[in-house]
C-alpha positions in Angstrom: 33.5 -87.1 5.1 30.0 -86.7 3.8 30.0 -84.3 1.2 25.9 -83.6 1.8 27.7 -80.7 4.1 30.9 -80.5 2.5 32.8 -77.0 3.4 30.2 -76.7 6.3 27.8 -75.6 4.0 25.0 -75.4 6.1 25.9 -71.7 6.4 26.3 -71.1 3.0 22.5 -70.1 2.4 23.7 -67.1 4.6 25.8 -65.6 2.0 23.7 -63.1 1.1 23.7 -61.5 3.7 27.3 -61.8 4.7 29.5 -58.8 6.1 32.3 -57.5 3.9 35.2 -59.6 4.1 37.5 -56.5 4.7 35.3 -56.7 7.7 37.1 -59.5 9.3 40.2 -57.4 9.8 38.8 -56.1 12.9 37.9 -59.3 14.5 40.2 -60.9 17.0 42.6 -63.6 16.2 40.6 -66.7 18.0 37.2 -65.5 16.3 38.6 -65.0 12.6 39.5 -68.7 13.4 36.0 -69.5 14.1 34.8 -68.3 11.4 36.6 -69.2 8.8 35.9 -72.8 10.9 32.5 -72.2 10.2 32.7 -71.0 6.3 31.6 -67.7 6.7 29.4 -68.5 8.9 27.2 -68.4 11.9 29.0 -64.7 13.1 29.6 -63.4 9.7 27.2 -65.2 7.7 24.3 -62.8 9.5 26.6 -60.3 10.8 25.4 -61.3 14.7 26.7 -59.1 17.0 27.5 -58.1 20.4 30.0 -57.1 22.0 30.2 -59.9 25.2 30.3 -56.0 27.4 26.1 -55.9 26.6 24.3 -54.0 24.7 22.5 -52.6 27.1 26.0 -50.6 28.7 23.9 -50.7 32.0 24.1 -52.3 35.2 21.5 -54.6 36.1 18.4 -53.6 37.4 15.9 -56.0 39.8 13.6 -56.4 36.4 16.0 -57.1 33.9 15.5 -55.5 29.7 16.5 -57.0 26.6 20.2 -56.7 25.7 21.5 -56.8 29.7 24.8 -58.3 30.6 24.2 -61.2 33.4 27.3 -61.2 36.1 25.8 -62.8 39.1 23.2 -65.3 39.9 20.0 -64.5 38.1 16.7 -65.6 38.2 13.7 -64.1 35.5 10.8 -62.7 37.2 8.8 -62.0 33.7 9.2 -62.5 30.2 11.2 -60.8 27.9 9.1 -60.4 25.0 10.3 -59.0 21.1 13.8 -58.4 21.9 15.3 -56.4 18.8 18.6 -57.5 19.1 20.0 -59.6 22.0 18.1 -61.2 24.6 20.7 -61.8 27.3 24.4 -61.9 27.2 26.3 -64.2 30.1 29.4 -61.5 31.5 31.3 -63.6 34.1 32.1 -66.9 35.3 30.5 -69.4 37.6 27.1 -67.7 37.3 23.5 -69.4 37.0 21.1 -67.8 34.6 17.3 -69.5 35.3 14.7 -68.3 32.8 12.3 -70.1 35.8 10.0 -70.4 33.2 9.4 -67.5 31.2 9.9 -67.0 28.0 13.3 -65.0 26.0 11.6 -63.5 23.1 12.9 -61.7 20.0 10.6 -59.7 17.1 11.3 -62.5 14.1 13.2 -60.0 11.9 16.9 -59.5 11.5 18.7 -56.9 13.7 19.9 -54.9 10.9 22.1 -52.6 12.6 24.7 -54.5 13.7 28.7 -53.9 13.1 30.7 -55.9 11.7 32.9 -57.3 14.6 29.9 -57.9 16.7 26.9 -60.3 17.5 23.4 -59.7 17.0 20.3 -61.3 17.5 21.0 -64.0 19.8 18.8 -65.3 22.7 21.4 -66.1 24.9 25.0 -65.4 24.5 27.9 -66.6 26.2 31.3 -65.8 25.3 34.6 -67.4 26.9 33.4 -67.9 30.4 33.7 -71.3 32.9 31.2 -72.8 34.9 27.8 -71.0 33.5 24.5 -72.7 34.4 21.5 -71.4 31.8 18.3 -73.5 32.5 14.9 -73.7 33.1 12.7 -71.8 30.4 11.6 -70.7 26.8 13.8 -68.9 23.9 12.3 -68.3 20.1 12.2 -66.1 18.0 16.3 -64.8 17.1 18.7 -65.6 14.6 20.0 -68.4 17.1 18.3 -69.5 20.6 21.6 -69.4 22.4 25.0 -69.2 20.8 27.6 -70.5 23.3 31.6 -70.3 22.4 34.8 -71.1 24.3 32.8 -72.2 27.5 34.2 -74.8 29.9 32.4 -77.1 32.6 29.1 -74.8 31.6 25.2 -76.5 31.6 22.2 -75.5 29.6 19.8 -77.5 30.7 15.3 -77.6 30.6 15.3 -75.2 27.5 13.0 -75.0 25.0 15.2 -73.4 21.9 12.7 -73.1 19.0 11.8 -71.2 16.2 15.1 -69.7 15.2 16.3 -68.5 11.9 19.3 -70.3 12.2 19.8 -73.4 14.9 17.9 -73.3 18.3 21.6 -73.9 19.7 25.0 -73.2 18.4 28.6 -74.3 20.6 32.0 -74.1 19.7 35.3 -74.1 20.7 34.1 -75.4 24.3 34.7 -78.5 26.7 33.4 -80.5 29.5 29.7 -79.5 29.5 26.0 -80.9 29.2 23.5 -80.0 27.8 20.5 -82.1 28.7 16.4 -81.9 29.0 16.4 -79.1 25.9 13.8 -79.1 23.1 14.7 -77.7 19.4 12.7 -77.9 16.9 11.2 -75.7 14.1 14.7 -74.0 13.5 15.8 -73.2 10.2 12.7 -74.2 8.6 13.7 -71.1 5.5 17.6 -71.7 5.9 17.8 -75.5 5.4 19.7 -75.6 9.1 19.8 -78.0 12.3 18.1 -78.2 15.7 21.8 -78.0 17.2 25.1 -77.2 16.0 28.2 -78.9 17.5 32.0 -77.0 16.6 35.2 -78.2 17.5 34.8 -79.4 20.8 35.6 -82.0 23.3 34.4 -83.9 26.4 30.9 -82.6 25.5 27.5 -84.6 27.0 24.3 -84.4 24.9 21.5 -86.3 26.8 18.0 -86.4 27.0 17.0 -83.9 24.6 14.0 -84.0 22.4 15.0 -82.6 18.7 12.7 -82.6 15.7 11.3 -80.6 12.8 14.4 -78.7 12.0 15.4 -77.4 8.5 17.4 -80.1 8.0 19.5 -82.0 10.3 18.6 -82.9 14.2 22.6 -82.5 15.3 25.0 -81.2 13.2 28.6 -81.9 14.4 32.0 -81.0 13.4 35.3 -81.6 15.2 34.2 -83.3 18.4 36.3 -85.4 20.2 35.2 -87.3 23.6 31.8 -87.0 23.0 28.3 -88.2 24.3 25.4 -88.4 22.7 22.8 -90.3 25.2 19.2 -91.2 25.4 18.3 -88.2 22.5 14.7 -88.3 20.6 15.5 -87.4 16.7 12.2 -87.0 14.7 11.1 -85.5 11.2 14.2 -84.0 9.9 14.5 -84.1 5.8 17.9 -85.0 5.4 19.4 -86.8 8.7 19.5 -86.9 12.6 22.5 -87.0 13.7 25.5 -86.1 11.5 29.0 -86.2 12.4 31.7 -85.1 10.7 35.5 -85.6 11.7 35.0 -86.4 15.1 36.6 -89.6 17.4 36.0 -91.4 20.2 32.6 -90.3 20.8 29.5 -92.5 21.8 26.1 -92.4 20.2 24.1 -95.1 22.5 20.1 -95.3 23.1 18.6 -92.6 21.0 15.4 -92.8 19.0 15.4 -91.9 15.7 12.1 -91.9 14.1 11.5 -90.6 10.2 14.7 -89.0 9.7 16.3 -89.0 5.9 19.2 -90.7 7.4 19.4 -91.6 11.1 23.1 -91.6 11.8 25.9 -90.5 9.3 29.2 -90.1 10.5 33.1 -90.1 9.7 35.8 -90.1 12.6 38.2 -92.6 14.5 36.6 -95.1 17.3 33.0 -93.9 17.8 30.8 -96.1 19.1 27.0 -96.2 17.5 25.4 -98.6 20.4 22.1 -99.8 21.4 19.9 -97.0 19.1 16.8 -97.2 17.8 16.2 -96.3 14.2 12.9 -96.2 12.2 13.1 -94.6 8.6 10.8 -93.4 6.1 9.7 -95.9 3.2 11.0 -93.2 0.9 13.8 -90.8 0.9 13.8 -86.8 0.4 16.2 -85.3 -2.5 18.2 -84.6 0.8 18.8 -87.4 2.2 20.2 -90.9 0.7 18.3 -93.4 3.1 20.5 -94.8 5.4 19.5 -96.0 9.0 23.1 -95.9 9.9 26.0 -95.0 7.3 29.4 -95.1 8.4 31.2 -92.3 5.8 35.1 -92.9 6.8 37.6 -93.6 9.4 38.8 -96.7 11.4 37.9 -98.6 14.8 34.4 -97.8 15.0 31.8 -99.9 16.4 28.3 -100.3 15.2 26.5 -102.8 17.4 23.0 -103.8 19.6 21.0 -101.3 17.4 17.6 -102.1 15.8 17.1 -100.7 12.4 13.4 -100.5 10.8 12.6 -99.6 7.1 15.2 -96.7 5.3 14.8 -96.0 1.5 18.6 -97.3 0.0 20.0 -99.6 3.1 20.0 -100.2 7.1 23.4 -99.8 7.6 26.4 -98.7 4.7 30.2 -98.9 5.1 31.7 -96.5 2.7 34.6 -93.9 2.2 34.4 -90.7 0.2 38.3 -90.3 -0.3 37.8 -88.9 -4.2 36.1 -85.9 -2.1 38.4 -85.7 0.5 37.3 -87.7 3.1 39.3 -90.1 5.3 40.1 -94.0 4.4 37.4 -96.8 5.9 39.6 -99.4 7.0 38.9 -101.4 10.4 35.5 -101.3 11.2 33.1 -103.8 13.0 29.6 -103.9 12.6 28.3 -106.5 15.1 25.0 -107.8 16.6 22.4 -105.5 14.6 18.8 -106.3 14.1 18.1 -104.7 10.6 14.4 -105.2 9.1 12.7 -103.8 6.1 14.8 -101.9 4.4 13.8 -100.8 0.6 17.3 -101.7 -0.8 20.1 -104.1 1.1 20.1 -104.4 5.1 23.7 -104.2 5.5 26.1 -102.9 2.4 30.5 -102.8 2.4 31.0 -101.1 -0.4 34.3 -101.3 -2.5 35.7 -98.4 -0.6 35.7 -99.9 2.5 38.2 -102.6 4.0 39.3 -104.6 6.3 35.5 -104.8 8.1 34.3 -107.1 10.4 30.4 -108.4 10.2 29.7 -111.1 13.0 26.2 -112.0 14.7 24.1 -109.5 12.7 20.5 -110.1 11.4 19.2 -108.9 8.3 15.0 -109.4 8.0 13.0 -108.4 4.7 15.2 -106.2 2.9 14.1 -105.5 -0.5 17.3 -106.4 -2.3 20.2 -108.4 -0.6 20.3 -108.9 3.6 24.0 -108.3 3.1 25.8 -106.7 0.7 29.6 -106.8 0.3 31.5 -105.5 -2.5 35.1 -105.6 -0.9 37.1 -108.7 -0.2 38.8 -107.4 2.7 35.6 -108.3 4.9 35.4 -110.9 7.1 31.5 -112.4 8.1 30.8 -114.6 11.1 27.8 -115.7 12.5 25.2 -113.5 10.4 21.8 -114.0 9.6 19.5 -113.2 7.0 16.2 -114.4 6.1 13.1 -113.3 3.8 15.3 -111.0 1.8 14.6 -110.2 -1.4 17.6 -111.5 -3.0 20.1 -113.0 -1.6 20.9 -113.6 2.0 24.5 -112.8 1.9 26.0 -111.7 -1.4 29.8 -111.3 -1.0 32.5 -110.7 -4.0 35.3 -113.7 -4.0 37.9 -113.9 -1.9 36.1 -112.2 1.3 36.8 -114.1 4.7 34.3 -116.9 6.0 34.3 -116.3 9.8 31.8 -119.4 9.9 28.3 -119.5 11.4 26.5 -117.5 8.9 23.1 -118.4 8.0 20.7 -117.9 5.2 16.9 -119.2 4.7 13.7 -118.2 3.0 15.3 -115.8 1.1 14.1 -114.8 -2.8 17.0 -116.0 -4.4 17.6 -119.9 -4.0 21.3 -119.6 -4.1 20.8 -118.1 -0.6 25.0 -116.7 -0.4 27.6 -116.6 -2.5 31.1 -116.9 -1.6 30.4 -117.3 2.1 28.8 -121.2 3.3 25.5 -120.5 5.0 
């Protein structure tokens, strides 16, 4: 549970400008769920609309206009340039949309006339349909870059979503799809918001996309299950990169973090955070709380194989957040990480956590302890820390000594405590 976005506030800073709530009462079943799923948000919180039937009410001509409904294979022949509402809205199943090249652009104000059972101001907006393809060009300048909901076995792929009010890219309620080769950045920059949004999804591939300069966060995700997110580039975001909350069994291998608040936060049963790169600023934002990897609640997840560099408070931080709701941490392992230079500890267990394994990690130059653990249901084996500030291994009686820890060089000449090294 991390509270930084408890109640999915990152669409609270919408209120202002939220429909009615009498509104709702027109909206169908499935999308009052979604809403309320998103905290008055993304629909509501703006009062988007569109009805998925276009706005347009036309059928399409050779040279298609802002607001047109796509049903069959489409390919852009020329830009679509200051849309004042929708850009394009996908209309059936199994169809390809290819921007090949050009540029979806809206006019950088709100759509103000919108009802309030509809969607407005979106790039590109699909709505409940299978097997959609969107690829291959340029979409700024809308309240989100493309907004995709209840989609299955669908691709958005070579996309540069940027320079949205919101998030360049917003999915929900959808399985089974990729979305590789995009670019977000510069989204939400007056809203405090994310590069891309992740709802209550499953079986979902993120890979190869280049995310930076966002309001806030890189990825914000909530509620996936099954996921993948592979070989990502997260830069500059104030408070963190990646940050997942209530999700299991997903992977988060080989991505490059670089100057992110926090690199990775994250809550959920049996994720694996594997083989990432993290670099962190020397000094945090009010946003952020400095971790290279913090793992916020849950059990049987894996940290290992990633190289941590710098962070304000710690490289890595085992934690719960029960008192605000979050899950128990109990059953973690945090194995074979290179952590260097952090301002504070390189790895912390903090009294919230139990039953965690540390074996074969290395902890280089941290400012305060190389590791940190404040719960006795921790076992250590096989660790290594050196030129630490403080100790190498400082560990509260009664934790278990897996053997083959190691300490040297470290500023305190008691080395450990309660562990042999």
């Amino acid at each position: 549970m991390n509270v930084r976005k408890l109640g999915v506030s990152v669409w609270i800073a919408a209120s202002a400008a939220a429909a009615p709530v009498a509104a709702l009462a027109a909206l169908a079943t499935r999308r009052e769920r979604i809403i309320r799923r998103l905290g008055f948000s993304l629909i509501v919180g703006m009062a988007l609309s569109v009805a998925v039937g276009s706005a347009s009410g036309r059928a399409l001509a050779p040279q298609l206009s802002c607001g047109d409904t796509i049903t069959v294979n489409t390919r852009l022949t020329s830009d679509l340039v200051n849309c004042p509402n929708n850009g394009l809205v996908i209309g059936a199943d199994n169809v390809t949309l290819d921007l090949n090249g050009h540029v979806i652009d809206g006019d950088d104000a709100e759509f103000t006339d919108c009802s309030p059972n509809e969607e407005c101001d979106i790039g590109v907006l699909d709505f409940d349909h299978h097997g959609v393809t969107i690829k291959g060009g340029t979409v700024r300048q809308f309240t989100f870059g493309a907004l995709v909901v209840g989609a299955s076995d669908s691709r958005l792929s070579g996309l540069d979503l940027s320079h949205h009010f919101f998030s360049g890219l917003l999915v929900a309620e959808s399985s089974h799809s990729v979305v590789d080769g995009i670019t977000a950045s510069g989204n939400g920059l007056t809203t405090d918001q994310a590069g891309v949004d992740i709802f209550d999804s499953h079986h979902l591939t993120l890979s190869g996309n280049t995310v930076f300069a966002n309001g806030d966060i890189g990825f914000f995700v909530s509620g996936l299950d099954d996921g993948r997110l592979v070989g990502n580039r997260i830069a500059d975001h104030p408070e963190a990169g990646i940050l997942l909350d209530h999700g299991n069994e997903n992977e988060f291998s080989n991505n490059r973090f670089s100057n992110n608040g926090d690199a990775i936060a994250l809550s959920g049963d049996a994720n694996t955070v594997a083989g990432n790169w993290l670099s962190g600023p020397s000094e945090c934002s009010e946003e952020c709380n400095g971790f290279g990897i913090s793992l916020e609640g849950g059990t049987g997840n894996v940290i290992e194989g990633n190289t941590v560099l710098g962070f304000d408070h710690a490289g890595i931080q085992v934690a719960s957040f029960e008192e605000f709701g979050g899950p128990p941490t109990v059953g973690n392992t945090i194995s074979r990480n290179v952590i260097r230079g952090p301002a504070g500890d390189g790895v912390i267990v903090q009294s919230t956590a139990f039953d965690t394994l540390l074996e074969r990690n290395i902890a280089i130059g941290a400012g305060d302890d190389g590791i940190d653990v404040d719960n006795a249901a921790t076992t250590l084996s096989h660790n290594v820390a050196a030129h630490n500030g403080d100790l190498g291994i400082e560990a509260v009686p009664g934790v278990t000594d897996g053997g083959g820890n190691h300490a040297a060089a470290n500023g305190n000449p008691a080395q450990c405590t309660n562990v042999v090294c």
